[in-house]
VOGU-3710 file (C-alpha; in Angstrom, 3 decimals, decimal comma):
1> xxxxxxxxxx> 190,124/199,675/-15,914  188,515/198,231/-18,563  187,077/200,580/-21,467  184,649/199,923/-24,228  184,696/202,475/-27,427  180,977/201,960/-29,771  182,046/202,786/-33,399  183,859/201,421/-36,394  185,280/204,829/-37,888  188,731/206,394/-37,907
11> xxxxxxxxxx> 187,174/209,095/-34,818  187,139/205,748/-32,579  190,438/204,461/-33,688  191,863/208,141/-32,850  190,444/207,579/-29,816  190,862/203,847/-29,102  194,754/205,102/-29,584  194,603/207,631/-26,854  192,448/205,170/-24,552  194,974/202,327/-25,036
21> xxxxxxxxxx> 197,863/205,112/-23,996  196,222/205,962/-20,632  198,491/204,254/-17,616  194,844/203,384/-15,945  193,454/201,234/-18,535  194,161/197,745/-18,875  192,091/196,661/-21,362  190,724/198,459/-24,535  187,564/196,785/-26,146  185,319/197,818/-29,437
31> xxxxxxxxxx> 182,274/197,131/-31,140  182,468/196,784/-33,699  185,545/198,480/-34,611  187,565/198,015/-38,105  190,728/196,156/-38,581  192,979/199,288/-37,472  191,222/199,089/-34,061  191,700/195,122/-33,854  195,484/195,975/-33,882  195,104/197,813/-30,525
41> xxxxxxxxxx> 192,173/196,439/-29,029  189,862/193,573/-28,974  186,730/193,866/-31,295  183,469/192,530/-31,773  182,241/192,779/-35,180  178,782/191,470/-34,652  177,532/194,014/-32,413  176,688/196,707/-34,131  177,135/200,462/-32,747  173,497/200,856/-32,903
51> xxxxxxxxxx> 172,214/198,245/-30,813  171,439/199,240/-27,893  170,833/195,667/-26,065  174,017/194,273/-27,854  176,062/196,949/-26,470  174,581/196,769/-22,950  175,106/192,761/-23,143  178,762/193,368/-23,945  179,061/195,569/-21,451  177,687/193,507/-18,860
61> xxxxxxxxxx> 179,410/190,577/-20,011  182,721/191,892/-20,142  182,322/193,977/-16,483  183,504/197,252/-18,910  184,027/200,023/-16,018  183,971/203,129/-19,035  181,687/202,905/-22,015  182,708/205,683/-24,562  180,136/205,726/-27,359  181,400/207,534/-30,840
71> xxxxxxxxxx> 178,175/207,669/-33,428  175,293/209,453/-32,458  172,655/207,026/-33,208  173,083/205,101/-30,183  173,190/208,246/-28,752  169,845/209,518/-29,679  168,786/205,746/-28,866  169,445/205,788/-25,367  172,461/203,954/-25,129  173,766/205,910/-22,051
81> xxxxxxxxxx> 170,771/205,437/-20,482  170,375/201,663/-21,366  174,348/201,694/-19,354  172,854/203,126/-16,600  170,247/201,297/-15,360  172,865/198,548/-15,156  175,718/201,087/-13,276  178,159/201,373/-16,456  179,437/204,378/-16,362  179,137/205,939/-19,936
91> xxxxxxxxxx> 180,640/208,911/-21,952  177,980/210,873/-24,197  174,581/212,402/-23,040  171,403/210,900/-21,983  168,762/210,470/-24,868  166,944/213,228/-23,798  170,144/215,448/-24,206  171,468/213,872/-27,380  168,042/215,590/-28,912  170,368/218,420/-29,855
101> xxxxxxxxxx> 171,774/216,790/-32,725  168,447/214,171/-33,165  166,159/216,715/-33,629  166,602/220,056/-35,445  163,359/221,438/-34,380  164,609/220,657/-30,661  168,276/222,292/-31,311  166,656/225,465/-33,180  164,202/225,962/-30,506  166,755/225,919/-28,109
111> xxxxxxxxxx> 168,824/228,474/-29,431  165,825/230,874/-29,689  165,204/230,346/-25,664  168,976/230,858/-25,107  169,289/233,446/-27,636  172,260/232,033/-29,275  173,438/233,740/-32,539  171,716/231,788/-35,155  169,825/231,574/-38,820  166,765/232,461/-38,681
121> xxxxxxxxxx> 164,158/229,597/-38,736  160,884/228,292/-40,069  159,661/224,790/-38,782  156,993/222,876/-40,932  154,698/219,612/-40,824  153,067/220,397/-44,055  154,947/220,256/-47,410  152,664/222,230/-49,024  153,325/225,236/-46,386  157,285/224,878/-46,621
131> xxxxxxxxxx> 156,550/225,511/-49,963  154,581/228,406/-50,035  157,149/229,705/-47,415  160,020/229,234/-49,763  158,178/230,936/-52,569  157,365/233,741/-50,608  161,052/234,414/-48,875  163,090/233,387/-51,973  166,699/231,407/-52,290  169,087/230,393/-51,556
141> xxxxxxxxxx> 168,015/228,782/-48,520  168,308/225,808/-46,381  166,186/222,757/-45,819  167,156/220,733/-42,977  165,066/217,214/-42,543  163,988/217,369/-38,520  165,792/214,115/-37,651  168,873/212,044/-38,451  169,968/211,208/-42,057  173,420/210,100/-41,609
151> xxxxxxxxxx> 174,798/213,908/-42,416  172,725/214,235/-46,057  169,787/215,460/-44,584  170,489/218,895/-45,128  169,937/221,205/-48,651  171,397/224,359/-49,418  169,300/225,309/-51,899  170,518/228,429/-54,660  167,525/228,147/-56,150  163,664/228,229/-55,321
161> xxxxxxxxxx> 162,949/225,226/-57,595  166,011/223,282/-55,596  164,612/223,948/-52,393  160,884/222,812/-53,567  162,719/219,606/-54,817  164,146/219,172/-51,405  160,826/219,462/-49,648  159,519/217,022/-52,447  162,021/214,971/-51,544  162,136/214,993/-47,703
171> xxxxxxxxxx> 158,541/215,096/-47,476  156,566/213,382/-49,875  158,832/210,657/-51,005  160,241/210,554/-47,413  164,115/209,385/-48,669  165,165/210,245/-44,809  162,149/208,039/-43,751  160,388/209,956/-40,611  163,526/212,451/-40,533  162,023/213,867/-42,729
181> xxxxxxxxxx> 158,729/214,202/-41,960  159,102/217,443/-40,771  161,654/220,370/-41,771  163,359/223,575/-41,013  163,934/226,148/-43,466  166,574/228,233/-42,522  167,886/231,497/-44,185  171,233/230,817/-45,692  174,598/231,976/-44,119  177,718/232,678/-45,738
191> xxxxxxxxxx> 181,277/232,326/-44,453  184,007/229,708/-43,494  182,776/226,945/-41,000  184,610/225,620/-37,891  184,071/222,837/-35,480  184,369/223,508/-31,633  184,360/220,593/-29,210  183,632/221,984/-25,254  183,911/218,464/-22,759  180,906/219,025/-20,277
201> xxxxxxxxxx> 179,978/217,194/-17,378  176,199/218,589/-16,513  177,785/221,465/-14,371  181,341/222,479/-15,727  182,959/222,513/-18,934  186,282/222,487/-20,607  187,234/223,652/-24,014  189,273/221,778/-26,715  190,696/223,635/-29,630  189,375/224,178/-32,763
211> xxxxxxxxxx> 189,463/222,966/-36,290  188,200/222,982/-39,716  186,905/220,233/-41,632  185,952/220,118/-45,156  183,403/218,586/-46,503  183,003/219,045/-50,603  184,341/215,906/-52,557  187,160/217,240/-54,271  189,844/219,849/-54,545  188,639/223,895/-54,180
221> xxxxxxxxxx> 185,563/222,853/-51,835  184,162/221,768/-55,393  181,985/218,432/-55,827  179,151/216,600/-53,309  179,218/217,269/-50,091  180,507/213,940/-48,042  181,228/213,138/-44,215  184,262/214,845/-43,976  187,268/214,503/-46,649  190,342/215,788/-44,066
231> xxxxxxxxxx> 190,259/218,505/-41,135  193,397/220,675/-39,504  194,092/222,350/-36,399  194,525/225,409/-35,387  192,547/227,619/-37,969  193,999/231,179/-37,602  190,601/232,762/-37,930  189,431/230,872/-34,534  191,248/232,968/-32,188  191,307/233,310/-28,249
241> xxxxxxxxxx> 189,069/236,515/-28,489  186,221/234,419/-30,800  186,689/231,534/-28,405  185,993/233,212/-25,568  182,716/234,983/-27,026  181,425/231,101/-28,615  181,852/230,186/-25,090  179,990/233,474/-23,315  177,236/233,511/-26,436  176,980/229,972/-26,688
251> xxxxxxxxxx> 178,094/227,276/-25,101  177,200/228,710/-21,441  173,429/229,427/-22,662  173,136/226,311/-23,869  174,241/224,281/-20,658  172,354/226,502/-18,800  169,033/226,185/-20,662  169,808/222,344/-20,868  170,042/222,118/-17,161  166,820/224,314/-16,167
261> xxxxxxxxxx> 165,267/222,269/-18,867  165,800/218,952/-16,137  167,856/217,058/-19,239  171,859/218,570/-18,002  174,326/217,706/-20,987  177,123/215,441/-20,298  179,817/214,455/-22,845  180,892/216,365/-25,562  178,941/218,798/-27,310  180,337/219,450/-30,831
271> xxxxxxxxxx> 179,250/223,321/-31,988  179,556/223,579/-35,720  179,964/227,581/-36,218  179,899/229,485/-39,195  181,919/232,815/-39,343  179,685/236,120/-41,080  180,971/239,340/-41,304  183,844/238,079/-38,131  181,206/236,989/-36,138  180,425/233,495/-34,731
281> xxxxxxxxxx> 177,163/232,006/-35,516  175,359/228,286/-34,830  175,354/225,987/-37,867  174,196/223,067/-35,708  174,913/221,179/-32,705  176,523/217,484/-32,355  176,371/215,389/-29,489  180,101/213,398/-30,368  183,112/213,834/-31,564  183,503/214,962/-35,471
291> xxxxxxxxxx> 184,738/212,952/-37,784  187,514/213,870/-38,953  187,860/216,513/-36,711  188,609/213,790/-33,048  191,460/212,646/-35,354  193,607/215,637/-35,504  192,474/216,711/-31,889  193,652/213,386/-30,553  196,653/213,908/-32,396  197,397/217,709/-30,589
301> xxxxxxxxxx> 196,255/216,237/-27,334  199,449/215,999/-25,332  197,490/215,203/-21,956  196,074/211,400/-20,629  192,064/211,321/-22,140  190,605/208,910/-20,084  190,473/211,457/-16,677  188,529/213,785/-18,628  186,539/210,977/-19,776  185,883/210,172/-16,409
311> xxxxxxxxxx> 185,478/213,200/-15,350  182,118/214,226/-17,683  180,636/210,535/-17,145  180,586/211,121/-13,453  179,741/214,748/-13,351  183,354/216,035/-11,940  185,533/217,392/-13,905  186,779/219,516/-11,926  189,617/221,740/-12,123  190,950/219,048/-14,883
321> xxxxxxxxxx> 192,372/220,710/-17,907  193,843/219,055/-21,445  197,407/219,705/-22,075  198,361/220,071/-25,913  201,190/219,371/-27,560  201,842/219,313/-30,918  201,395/223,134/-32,309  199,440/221,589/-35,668  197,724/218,986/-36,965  196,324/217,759/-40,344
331> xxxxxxxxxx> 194,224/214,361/-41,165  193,281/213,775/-44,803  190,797/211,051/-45,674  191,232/208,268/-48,004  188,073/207,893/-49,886  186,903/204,773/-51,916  185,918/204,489/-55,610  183,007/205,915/-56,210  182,324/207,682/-52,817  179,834/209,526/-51,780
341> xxxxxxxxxx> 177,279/207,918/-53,852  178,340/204,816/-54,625  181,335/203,629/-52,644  183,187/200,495/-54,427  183,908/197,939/-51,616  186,363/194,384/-51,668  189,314/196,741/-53,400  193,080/195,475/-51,672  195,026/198,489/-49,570  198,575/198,259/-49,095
351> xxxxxxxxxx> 199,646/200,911/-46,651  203,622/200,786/-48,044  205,610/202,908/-45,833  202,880/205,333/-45,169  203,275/204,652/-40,706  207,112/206,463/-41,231  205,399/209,130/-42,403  201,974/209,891/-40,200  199,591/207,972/-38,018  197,235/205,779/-40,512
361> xxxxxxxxxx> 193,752/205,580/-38,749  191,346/203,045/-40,367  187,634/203,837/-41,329  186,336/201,408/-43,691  188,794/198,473/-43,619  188,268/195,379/-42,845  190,800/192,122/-43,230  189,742/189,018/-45,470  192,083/186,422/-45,540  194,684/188,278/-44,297
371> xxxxxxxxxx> 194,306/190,714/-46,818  193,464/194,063/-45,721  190,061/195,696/-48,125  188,143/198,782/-48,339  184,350/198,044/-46,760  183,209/201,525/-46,869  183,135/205,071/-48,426  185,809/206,771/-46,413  188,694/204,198/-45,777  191,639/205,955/-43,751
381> xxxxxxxxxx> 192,528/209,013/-41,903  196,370/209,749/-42,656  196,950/212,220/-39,686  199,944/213,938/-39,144  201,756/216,538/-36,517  203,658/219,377/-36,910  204,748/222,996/-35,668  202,836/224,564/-38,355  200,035/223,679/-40,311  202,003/223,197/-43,294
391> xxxxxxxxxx> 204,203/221,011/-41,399  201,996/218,460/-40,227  200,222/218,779/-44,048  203,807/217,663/-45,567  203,835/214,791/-43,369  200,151/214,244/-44,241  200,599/213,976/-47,887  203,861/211,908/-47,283  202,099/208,944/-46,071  199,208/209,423/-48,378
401> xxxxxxxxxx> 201,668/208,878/-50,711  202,713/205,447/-50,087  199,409/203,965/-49,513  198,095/201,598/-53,043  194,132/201,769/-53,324  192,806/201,321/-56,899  190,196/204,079/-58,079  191,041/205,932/-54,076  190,143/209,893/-54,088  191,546/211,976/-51,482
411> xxxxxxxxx> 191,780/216,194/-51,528  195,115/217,899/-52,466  194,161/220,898/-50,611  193,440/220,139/-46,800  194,061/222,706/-44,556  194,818/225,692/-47,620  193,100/228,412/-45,454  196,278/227,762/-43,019  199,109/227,203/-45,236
//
């Protein structure tokens, strides 16, 4: 079979990889993938991930049987939808689904009707109400713009005057555009965050295993917040017992209410949890793999993808179950000059020796003359496996090591709740 992946990012090379490796697929295509991917598969770097009728066309054109989409903008787009009214069977959830992670109002008022364990919530249109809200309940507090802001439309505000500026910012001078014309204020949670992945097909579902991602900048969760500067997997505090209450508190409510709703969720649904006091409790959903979190559970996976795959596009999973392999894994990112706010682009990589090491997934690479250049803020995932956690994070470092990127940041400290 022939398989397209939508996505230029180090999550679809992870999972190009694992694609390619499946004994059923023939062919692996991308759009518009990076120069990592174009190694593997064959790319298309003028159709970007968020066209919808460039996809479809592609699709079409190139009689793709499996379409397996990676951002969520196309997502909340329709992109699945788009695939189906031509018979392309797609992995990810209808736009009407995919409103989970489009829309906070829709995710928050979801959890209320499922009674998931979650923040409590405020939801305004008016700035000048959010504000007199904030001033009456205090800080800190969180301001969350409605709709999608590439992962920076969300403030955790210490302060009263920082959440004001927030609201200022979201809703007056509209930085998010109509994200943020409205916003939830939630009240702030404290406690280590993990990311759960559950594969569902509208019916059934199948846990993954968990991991931990970190998202500050720079060394001691200290610095900006960014998309993700390395994950690992397992994290000790996610065990078997606080799986199996996410799963009878959360994710079975939520596919419930999705289905009696008339929009059933197929694909994967990403939970972002935060721990408090030992006990799980909803940060957020996603509608897609993490990112950097697909690249160390591609990494454990020791099972073929694509049946799962499969399985949630066509609604039958069945009794299908992952395999794992590998008891640890650890992917730290490669960041560019100047990243997250201003990310220098054009600078020359040479990866060295860093492939005897770990598995060197590309983000924002791209090849110019043969030579192969950063062209975005986060540039490569090294990933590595191990028995332990601080076996896969020697290996990690190892090929970090080799690799030659003027002005590059990466964290020194991935995975330090493990090791």
């Amino acid at each position: 079979m022939k398989v397209l992946v939508v996505g230029s990012g180090a999550r679809e090379h992870a999972l190009v990889l694992k694609i390619a490796a499946s004994p059923s697929v023939t062919e692996v295509l991308a759009a518009p993938g990076n120069a990592g991917i174009a190694e593997v598969a064959r790319t298309f770097e003028d159709v970007p991930a968020e066209s919808v009728g460039r996809v479809v066309e592609l699709a079409v054109r190139e009689s793709v049987d499996l379409v397996v989409v990676g951002p969520e903008a196309p997502l909340v787009l329709g992109l699945v939808d788009a695939l189906a009214e031509h018979d392309i069977l797609a992995f990810g959830p209808s736009a009407a689904a995919a409103r989970l992670e489009g829309s906070k109002v829709f995710s928050k008022e979801l959890m209320a009707q499922a009674k998931v364990p979650t923040a409590g919530f405020a939801v305004f249109t008016d700035d000048g109400e959010a504000k007199a809200y904030v001033r009456t309940v205090g800080a800190p507090i969180v301001v969350k713009a409605d709709g999608l802001a590439a992962g920076k439309g969300v403030v955790v505000a210490a302060t009263v005057e920082e959440a004001l500026e927030a609201i200022d910012a979201m809703m007056v001078q509209r930085i998010y555009g109509h994200a943020g014309a409205t916003v939830v204020i939630e009240s702030c949670m404290k406690g280590p965050e993990i990311s759960f992945h559950v594969l569902c097909d509208g019916e059934r579902f199948v846990p993954l295993v968990a991991a931990q991602d970190h998202k500050r900048l720079k060394d001691g969760d200290l610095g900006p917040n960014t998309g993700g500067m390395g994950a690992y997997s397992p994290p000790p505090i996610f065990d078997a017992a606080m799986q199996a209450t996410v799963l009878a508190q959360v994710v079975e409510p939520t596919l419930r209410v999705m289905r009696e709703r008339g929009t059933p969720f197929r694909g994967v649904l990403f939970v972002g949890l935060m721990i408090v006091d030992g006990a799980p409790q909803v940060l957020e959903y996603n509608v897609r793999f993490g990112d950097p979190e697909t690249e160390v559970l591609m990494a454990r996976l020791g099972s073929d993808l694509v049946p799962l795959l499969l399985g949630c596009a066509r609604g039958d999973l069945g009794d299908l179950q992952p395999e794992w392999g590998a008891g640890a894994a650890m992917a730290v990112v490669l960041a560019a000059a100047g990243y997250p706010n201003a990310p220098r682009k054009g600078d020359p990589i040479d990866l060295g020796h860093a492939g005897e090491h770990a598995q060197v997934l590309h983000a924002g690479t791209k090849r110019v003359d043969g030579q192969l250049v950063a062209s975005g803020g986060r540039v490569l995932a090294v990933t590595a496996t191990g028995d332990d956690v601080e076996m896969a994070a020697q290996r990690a470092y190892a090929g970090i090591g080799e690799i030659t990127l003027e002005g590059s940041q990466y964290r020194r400290d991935i995975g330090w709740q493990a090791r």
